[in-house]
N, CA, C and O of each residue as an XYZ file, in Angstrom:
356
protein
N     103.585    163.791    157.065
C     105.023    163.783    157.289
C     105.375    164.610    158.527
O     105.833    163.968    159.472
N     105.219    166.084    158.691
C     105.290    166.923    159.966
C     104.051    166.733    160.740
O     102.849    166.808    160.484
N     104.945    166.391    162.041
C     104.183    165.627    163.752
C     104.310    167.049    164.093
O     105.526    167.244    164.101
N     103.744    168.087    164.364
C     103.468    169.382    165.358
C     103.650    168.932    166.714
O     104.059    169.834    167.445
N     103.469    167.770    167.307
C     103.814    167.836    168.583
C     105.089    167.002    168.926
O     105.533    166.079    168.243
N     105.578    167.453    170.034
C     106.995    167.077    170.228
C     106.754    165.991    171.719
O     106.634    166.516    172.825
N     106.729    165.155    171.625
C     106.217    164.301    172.510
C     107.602    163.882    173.928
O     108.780    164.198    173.759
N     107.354    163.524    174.561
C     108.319    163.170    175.830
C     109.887    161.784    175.161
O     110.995    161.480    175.603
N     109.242    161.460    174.226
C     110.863    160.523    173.700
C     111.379    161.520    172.837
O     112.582    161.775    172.879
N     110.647    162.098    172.083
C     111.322    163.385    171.572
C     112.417    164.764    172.090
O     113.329    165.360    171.516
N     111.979    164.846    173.041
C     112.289    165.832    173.619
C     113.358    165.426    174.369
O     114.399    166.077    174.449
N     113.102    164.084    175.085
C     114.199    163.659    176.018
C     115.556    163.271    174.795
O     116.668    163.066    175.282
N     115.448    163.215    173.730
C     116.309    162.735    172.280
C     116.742    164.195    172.386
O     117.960    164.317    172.255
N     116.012    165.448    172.606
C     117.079    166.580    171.922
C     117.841    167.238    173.264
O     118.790    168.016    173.351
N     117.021    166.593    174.251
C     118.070    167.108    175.720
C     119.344    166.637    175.692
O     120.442    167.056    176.059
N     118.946    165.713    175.192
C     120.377    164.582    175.365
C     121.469    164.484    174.237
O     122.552    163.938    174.446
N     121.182    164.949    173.232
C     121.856    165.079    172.178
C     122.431    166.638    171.247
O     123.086    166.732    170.209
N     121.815    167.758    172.208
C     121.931    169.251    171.830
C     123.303    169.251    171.712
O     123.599    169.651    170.586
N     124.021    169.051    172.202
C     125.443    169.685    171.840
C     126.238    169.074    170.897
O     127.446    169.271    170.766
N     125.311    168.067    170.006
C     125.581    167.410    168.556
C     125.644    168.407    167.595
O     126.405    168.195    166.651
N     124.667    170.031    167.629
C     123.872    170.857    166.928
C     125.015    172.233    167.911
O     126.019    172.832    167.525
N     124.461    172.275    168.886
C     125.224    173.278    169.578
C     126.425    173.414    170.850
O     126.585    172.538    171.700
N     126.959    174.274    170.805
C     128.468    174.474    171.652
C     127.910    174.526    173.055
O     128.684    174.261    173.975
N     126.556    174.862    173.347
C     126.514    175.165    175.050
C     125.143    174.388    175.023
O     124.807    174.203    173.854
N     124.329    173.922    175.841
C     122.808    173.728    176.012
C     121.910    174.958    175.943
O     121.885    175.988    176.617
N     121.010    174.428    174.675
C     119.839    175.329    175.105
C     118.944    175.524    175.834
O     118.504    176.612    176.206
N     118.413    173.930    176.245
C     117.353    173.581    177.172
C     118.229    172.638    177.952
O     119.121    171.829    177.694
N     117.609    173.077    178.998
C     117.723    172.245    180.272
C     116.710    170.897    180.962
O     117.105    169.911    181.584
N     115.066    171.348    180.528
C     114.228    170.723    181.001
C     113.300    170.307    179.542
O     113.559    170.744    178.420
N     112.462    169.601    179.796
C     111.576    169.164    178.740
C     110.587    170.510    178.322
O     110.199    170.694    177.168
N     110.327    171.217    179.221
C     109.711    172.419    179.074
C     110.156    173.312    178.110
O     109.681    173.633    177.021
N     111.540    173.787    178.939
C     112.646    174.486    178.004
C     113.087    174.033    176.319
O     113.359    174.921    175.511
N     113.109    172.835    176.001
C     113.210    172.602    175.266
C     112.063    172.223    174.201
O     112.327    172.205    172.999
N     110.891    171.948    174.651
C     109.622    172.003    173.847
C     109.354    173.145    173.181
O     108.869    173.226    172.053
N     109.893    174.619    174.378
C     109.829    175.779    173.632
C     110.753    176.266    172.397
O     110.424    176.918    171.406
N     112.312    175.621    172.854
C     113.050    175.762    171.922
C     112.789    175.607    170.653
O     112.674    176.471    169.784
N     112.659    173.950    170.548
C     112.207    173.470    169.563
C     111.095    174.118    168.306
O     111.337    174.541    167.176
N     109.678    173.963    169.142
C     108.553    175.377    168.781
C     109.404    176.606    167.775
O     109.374    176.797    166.559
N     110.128    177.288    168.860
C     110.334    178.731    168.184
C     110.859    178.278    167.208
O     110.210    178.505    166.188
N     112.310    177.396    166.972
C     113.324    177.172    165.696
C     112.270    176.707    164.506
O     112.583    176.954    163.342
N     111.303    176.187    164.730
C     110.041    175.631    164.096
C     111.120    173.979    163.251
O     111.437    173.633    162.113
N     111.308    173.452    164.646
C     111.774    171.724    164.364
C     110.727    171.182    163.837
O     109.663    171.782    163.686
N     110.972    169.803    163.458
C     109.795    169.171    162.844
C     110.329    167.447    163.364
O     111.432    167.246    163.873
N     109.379    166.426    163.127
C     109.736    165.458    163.531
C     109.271    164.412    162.090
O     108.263    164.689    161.440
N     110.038    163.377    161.785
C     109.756    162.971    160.720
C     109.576    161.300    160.557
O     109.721    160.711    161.627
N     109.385    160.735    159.792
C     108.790    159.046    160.121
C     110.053    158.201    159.648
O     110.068    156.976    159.764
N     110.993    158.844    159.168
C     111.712    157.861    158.204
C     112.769    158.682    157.654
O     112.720    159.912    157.683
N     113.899    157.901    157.063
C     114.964    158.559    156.784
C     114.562    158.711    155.324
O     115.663    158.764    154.777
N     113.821    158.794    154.548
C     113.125    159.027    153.150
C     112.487    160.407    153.539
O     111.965    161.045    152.625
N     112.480    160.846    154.604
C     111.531    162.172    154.759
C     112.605    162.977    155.341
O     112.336    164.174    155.234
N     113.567    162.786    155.836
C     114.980    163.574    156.432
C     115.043    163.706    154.817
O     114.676    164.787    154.356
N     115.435    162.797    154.003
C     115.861    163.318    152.497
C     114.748    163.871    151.671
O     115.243    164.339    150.645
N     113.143    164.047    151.694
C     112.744    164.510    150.934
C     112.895    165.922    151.372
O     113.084    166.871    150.611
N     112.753    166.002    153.240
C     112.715    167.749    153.807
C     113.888    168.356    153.393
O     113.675    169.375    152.735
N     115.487    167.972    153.613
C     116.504    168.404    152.737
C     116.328    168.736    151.220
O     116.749    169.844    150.887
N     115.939    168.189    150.538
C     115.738    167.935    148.844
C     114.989    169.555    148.741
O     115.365    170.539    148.104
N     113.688    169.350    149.719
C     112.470    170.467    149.858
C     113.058    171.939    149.834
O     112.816    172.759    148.948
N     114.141    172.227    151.312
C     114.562    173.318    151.722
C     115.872    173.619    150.914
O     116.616    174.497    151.352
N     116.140    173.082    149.992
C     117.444    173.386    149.325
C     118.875    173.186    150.190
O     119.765    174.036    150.232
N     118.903    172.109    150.751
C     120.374    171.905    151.951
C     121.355    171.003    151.046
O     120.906    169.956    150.579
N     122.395    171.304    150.844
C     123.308    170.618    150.130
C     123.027    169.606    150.729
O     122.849    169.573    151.946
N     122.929    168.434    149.815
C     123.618    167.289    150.168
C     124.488    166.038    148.956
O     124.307    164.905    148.509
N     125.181    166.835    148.889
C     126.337    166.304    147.962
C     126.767    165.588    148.446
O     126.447    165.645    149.633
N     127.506    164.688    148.203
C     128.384    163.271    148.985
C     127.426    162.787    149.796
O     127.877    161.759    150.300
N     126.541    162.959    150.108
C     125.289    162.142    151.314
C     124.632    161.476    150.288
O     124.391    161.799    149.125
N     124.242    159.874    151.342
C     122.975    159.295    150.931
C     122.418    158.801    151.787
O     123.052    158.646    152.831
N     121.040    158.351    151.728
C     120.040    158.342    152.384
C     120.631    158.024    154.218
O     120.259    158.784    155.112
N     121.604    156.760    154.519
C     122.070    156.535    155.158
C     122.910    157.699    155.899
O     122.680    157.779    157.106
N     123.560    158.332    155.533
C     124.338    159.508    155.411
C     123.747    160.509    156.016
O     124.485    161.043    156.843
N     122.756    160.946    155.931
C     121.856    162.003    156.023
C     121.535    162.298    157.132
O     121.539    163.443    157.584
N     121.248    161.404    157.648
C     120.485    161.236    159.287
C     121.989    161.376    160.564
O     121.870    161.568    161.774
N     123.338    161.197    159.757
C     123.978    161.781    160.642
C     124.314    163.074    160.721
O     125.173    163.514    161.484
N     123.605    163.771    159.885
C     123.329    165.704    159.638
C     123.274    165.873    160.753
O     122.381    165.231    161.305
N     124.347    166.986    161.870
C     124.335    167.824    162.828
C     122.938    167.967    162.971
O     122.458    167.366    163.932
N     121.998    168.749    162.103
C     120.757    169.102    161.918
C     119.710    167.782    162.785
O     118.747    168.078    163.492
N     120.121    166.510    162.551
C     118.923    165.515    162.393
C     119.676    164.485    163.665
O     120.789    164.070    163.987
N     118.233    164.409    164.107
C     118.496    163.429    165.678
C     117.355    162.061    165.684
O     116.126    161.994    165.665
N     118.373    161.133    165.717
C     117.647    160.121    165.693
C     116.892    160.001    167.020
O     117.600    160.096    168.023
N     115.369    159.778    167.234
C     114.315    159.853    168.174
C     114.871    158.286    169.081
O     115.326    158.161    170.218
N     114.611    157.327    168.074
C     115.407    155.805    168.272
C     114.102    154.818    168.116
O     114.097    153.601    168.298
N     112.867    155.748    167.688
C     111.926    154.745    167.704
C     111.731    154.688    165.572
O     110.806    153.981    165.174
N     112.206    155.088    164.971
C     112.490    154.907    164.014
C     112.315    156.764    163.473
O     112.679    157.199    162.380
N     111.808    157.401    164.353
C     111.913    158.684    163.750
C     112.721    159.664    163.763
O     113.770    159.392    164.346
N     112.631    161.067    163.208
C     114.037    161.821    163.424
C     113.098    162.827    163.842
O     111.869    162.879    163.851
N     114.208    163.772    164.254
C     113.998    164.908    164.971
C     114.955    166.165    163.634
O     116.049    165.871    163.153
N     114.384    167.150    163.380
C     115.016    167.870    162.392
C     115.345    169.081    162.876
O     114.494    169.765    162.308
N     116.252    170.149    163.804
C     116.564    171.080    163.992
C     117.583    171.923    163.198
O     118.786    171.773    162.987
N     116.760    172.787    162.860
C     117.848    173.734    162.192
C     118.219    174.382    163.028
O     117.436    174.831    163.864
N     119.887    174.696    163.068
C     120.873    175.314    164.145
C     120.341    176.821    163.357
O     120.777    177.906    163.742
């Protein structure tokens, strides 16, 4: 289920979509943001069944959400190749 590496569609998904999660940019470059990612300890996931089992896992409300639902979590960035990207702010 957790991909340890954050690959170049990945990364270019959280450049482009950070201020979904946050008020200013964190990363600027693919570099910058590989590290970001790293430290927050993101994870990348295969399927929107694994956005809901990692929620279910870490104890994150999700009341009124379903599976569909889920993946529009501030937290969760769709990659676009069917995977997500999971940052905790």
């Amino acid at each position: 289920m957790i991909m340890p590496d954050f690959d170049e569609k990945v990364l270019q998904c959280f450049l482009e979509n950070q201020l979904k999660l946050y008020p200013e940019p964190v990363a600027q470059t693919p570099e910058e943001a590989k590290n970001y990612l790293e430290e927050c300890m993101a994870l990348v996931v295969n399927s929107k069944e694994e956005v809901w089992e990692y929620f279910d896992e870490e104890g994150i409300d999700m009341e009124n959400m379903d599976a569909d639902g889920i993946v529009e979590a501030d937290e969760v960035f769709a990659v676009g190749d069917g995977r997500y990207l999971i940052v905790e702010g």
